[in-house]
N, C-alpha and C positions, 0 to 999 in steps of 0.2 A: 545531464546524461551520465549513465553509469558503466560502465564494463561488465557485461557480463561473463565473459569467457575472459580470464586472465592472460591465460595458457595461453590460446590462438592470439590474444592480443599482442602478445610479445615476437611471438611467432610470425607474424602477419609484420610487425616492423622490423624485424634482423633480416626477414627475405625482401623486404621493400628497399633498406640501407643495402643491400648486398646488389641488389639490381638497378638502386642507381646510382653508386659504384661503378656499376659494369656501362649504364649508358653514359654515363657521364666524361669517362675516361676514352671510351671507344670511339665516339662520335666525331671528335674533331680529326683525332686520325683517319677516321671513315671516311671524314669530308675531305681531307688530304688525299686520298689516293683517287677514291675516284675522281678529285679534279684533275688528274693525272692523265694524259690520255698516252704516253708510249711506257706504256709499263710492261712488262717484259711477260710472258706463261707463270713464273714462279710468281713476280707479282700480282698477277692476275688472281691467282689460286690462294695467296694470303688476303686480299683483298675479299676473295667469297668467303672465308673461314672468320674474315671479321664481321660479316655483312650476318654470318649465322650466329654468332656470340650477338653482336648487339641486338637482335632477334631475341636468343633464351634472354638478355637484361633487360628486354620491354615485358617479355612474358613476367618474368621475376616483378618486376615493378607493378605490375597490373597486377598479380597474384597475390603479393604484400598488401598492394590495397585495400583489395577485397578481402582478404581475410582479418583486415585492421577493423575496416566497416563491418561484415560479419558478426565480430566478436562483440560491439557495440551492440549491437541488434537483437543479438541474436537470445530466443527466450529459450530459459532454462526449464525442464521439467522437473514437477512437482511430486 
């Protein structure tokens, strides 16, 4: 298999390492609070803002994918 698009190639894996980075790190904190069950309003309100980040790090990690596969695939014009 070749690379066709270099560019997106690279591109596709800095945004894939960045996202999962993001899920990687957030998730077991994640799991940590909501097994929490007397958490206070402020930690209620930290708890959704992390629930929205690991969120953008799954989008990030799917997005990196697909543009890793992409750029493999993808035919260039002649």
């Amino acid at each position: 298999m070749e690379i066709k698009d270099t560019r997106l190639f690279f591109i596709g894996i800095i945004i894939l390492i960045i996202g999962l980075f993001v899920v990687i790190f957030d998730y077991s904190q994640l799991q940590l609070l909501e097994n929490d069950y007397s958490l206070t309003s402020e930690e209620k309100e930290i708890l959704f803002k992390m629930q929205i980040e690991f969120l953008i790090g799954n989008i990030l990690l799917i997005s990196g994918i697909s543009m890793t596969i992409i750029s493999i695939f993808k035919k260039l014009k002649d």
